[in-house]
N, C-alpha and C positions, 0 to 999 in steps of 0.2 A: 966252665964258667958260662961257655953261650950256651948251651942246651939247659942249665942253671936258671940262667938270667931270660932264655925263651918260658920256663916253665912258669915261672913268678909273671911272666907280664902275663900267659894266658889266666895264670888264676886271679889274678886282679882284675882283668875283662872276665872274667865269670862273674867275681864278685861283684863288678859293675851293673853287668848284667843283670842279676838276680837281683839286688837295690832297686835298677833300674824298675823288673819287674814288677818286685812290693812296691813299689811308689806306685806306678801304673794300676794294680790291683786294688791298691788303698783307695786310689781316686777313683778307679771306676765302685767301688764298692761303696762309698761315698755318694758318689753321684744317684745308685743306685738308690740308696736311700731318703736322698734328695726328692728324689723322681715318685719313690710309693707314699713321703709326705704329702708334695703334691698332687699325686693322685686322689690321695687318700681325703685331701682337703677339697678338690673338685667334686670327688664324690660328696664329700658332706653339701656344698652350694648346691649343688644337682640335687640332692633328696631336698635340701630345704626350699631350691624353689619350686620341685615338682610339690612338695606340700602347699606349698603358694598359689600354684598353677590350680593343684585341686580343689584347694580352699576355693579359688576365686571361681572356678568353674561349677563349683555345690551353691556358691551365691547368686550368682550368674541365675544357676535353674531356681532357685529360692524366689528370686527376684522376679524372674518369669510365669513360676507358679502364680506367686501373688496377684502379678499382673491381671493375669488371666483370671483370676478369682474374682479381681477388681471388677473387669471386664464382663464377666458372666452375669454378676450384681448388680450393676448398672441399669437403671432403672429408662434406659435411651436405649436403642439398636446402634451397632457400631459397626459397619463397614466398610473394607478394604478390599478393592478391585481394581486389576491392572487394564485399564482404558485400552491396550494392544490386544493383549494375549486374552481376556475377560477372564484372569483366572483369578476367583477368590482367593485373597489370601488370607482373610480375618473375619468372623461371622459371627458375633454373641448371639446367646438364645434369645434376648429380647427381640435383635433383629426378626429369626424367626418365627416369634410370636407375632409381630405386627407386620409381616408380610407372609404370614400363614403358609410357610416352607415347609415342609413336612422330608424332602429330600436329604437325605446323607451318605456322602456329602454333599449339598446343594450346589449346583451348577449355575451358569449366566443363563439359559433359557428357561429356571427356575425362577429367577427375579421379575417382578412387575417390568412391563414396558415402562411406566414413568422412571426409575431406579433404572434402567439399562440407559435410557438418555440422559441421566443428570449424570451418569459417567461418562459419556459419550462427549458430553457437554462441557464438562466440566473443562475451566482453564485456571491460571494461576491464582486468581483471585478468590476467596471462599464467597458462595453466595446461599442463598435459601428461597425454598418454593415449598407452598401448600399442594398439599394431594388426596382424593379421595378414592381410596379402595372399596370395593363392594357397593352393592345399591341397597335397599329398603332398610330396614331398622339394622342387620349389621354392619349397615356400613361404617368404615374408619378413615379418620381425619387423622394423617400426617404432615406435620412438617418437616422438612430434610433438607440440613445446611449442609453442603459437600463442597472442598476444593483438594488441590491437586497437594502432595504430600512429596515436598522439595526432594530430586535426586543429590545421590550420589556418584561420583565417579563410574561405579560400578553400573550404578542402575542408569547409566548416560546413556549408557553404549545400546540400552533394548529400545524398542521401536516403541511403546505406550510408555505409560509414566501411571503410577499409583494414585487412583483416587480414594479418598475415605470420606464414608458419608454419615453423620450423625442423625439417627429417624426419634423423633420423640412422637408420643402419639397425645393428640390434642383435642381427640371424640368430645371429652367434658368439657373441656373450654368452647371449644363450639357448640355445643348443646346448651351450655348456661346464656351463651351470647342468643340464641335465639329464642330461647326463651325469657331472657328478660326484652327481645325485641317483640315478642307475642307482648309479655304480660305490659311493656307499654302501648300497646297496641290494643290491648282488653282496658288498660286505664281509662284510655282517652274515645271507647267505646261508651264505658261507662259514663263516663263524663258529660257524652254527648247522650247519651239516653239518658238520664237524672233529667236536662235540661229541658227534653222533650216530654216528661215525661210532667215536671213542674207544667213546661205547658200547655199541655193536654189534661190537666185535672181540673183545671179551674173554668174552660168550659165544658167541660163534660159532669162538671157537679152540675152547672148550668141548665144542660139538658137533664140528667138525673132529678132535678127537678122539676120541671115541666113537665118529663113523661110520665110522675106524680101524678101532677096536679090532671090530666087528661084520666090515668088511672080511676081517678076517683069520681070522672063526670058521668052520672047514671045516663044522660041522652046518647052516650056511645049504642052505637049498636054490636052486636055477638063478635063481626067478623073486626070491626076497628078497637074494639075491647084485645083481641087475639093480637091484633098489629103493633098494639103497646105492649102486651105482653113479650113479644119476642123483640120489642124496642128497648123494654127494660133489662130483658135477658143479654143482649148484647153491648147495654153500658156497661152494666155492673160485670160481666165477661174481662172488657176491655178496664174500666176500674180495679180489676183483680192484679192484670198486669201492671199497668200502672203504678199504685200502690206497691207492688214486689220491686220494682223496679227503685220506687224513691227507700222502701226500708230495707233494700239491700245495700244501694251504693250510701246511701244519707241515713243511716239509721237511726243516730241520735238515741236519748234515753226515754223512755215511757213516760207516761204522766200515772200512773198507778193510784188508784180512790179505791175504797172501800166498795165493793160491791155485788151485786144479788146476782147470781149466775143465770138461777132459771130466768128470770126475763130477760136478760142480757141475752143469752140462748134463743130464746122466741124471737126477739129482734134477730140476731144473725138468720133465723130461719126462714122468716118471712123477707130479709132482704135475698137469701138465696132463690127464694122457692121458686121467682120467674124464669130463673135457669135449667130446673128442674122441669116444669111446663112445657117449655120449650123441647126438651129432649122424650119428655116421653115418659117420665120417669116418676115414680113416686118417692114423695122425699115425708117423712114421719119421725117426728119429734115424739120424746119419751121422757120426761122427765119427774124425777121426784127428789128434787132439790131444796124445797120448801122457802126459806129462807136463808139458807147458806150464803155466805159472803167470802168472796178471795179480795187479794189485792189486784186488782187490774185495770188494762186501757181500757176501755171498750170498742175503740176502734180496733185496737189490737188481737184484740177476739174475734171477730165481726171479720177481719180480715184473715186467719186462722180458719175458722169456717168457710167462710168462701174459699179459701184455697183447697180446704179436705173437700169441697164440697165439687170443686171443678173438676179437681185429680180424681174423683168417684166418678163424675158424671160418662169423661174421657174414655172410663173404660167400663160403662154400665151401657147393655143395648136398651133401645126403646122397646119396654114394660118391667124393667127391673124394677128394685128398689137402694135404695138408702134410708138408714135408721139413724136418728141421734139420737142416743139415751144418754142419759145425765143423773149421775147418783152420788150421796154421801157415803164414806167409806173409810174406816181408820183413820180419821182429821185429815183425810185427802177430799176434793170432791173430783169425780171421776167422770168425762164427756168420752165416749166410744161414739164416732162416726163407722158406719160399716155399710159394705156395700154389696150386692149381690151379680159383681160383675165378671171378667175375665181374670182378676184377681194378676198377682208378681210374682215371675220364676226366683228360686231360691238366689240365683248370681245378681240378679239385678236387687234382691231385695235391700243389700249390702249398701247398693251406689244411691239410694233413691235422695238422700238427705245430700247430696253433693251439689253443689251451685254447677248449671248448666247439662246435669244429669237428667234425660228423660229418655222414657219409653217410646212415647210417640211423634211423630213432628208439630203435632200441635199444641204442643207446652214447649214455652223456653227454657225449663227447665229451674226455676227459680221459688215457683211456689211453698215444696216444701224445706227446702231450704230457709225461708225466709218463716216459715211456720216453727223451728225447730229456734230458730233465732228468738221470736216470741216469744216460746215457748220458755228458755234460758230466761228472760228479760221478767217474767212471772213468775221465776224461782221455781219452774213446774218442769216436765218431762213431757215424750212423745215417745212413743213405742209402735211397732206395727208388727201385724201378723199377716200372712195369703197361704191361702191355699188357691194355686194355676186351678183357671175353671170352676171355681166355686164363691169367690169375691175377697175382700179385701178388708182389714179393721186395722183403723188406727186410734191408739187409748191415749187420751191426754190427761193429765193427773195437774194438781193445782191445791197447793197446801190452805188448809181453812182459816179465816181469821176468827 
């Protein structure tokens, strides 16, 4: 019975045992599979936030490209420099186009001195300053507003602090400013010359009379005959400017009459012709106009001639000539002044009709300007031809009535 009753208790402690074991087996198998869910579920978080991670880190450079696209486009210079270390850290091409950096990568001894002090300078506050690079015609006007660009924890601990400087470049805005300070300064030129010039015509008609009335007294003798002549020659000189001067700034509109060219023409000729005398010069009218009629001033004429006639004289030496011929021609009538002087290089011929354009310094440069202006005002033209060293033609054309 007891070796019986020992064998029954061992095989019940076995059977214990093995229960015991499946249980233990079940749970860790259990557990096991516990464990590769979980895994299995960590892994899925882990891919979906490493696709997150990449996502955001492909946005990230997306976002940076753009930037930087932004940045290249930008129609200002944009720079970023650490005021310690001087090392760039941000340079658009605008920058250097308007500080003409040609380096890459461009260094701090590549920057303008003005731009190494406005880093230097720079404190918490943003400020701006005007700067001129380069001297004579290319030079460039910038202005550049730079302040210090707020640390972070990180960037506490370096010995400078990040400056960023905005350059716009402002050549045309200061070009326009000095030139409308020129052109109010040509206004009130003008202004003051119209006024002198009103007062200086009405005694000098005064004289222009007188030296007349002496002109025509037979008891002069040879040499005081000569002394009026070049008395007359130097009114009507000084009347040429004058008159350019009131129908440039004061134009106003024509009085236009019906009228006979050819005497109209003899008149201007014979008011020229004491200028002509004076120089040395022969001056020979040609006309076969008959009775042809335009619409015109007469002084308007009279002063047209005298101007072709001073601009001829200017560059005719003493024994030349000047020709006016005067003819009808396809319902035009046609006056050609020509002259046999040093005659206009092909570059200048381009500028001659330009207000304050001349060749020589003794024209202000207004005559044929003011001739061309007439001319328009007559419904008529002005043309010119030269040949350098052989003389000069100018053809004025004038529709017939």
């Amino acid at each position: 019975m007891n070796a019986r009753s020992d064998g029954l208790a061992s095989e019940n402690q076995l059977t214990d045992a093995f229960v015991a074991f499946i249980s233990a087996a079940n749970r860790l198998e259990h557990s096991h599979w516990q464990l590769h869910d979980e895994v299995a579920q960590l892994r899925k978080q882990l891919e979906e936030r490493n696709r997150a991670l990449a996502s955001s880190v492909a946005e990230n450079e997306r976002t940076r490209l753009v930037l930087r696209q932004i940045l290249d486009a930008l129609p200002c210079g944009v720079l970023v420099v650490d005021s310690g270390s001087h090392e760039i850290g941000l340079m658009n091409p605008e920058t250097k186009r308007l500080l003409t950096i040609a380096a890459n990568p461009p260094g701090w001894p590549d920057l303008p001195s003005c731009i190494r002090q406005s880093v230097e300078s720079a404190g918490e506050e943003s400020d701006e300053q005007e700067f001129r690079l380069g001297e004579g015609a290319g030079a460039r006007w910038l202005t550049i507003r730079y302040g210090a660009i707020p640390q972070t924890p990180t960037d506490a601990t370096n010995a400078g602090r990040r400056v960023i400087l905005i350059l716009r470049d402002v050549t045309a805005h200061k070009t326009a400013e000095q030139q409308r300070e020129s052109s109010r300064n040509m206004v009130a030129l003008a202004e003051m010359a119209t006024v002198l010039a009103h007062e200086i015509r009405n005694p000098l008609a005064s004289l222009e009379l007188l030296s007349g009335l002496l002109a025509s007294d037979r008891g002069l003798s040879n040499e005081s005959q000569q002394y009026v002549q070049h008395l007359q020659a130097g009114m009507r000189s000084l009347a040429a400017t004058v008159n350019n001067v009131l129908r440039l700034h004061s134009p106003g509109l024509p009085h236009l009459v019906p009228t006979k060219l050819g005497p109209a023409l003899k008149s201007a000729v014979d008011f020229i012709r004491p200028l002509a005398l004076q120089s040395a010069v022969m001056l020979t009218l040609e006309e076969a106009l008959a009775e042809t009629e335009i619409m015109a001033d007469t002084s308007g004429l009279q002063q047209v001639m005298l101007n072709l006639a001073c601009n001829a004289l200017r560059h005719t030496p003493a024994g030349g000539e000047i020709t006016i011929l005067g003819m009808a021609e396809k319902g035009m009538a046609i006056v050609e002044v020509t002259d046999t002087g040093s005659g206009i290089s092909r570059d200048k011929l381009a500028h001659i009709f330009e207000a304050g354009f001349s060749t020589t310094r003794q024209s202000a440069g207004l005559g044929l300007t003011v001739c061309q202006r007439i001319m328009e005002q007559h419904q008529g033209t002005i043309s010119v031809s030269s040949v350098p060293g052989e003389g000069t033609r100018f053809r004025l054309e004038f529709p017939i009535i």
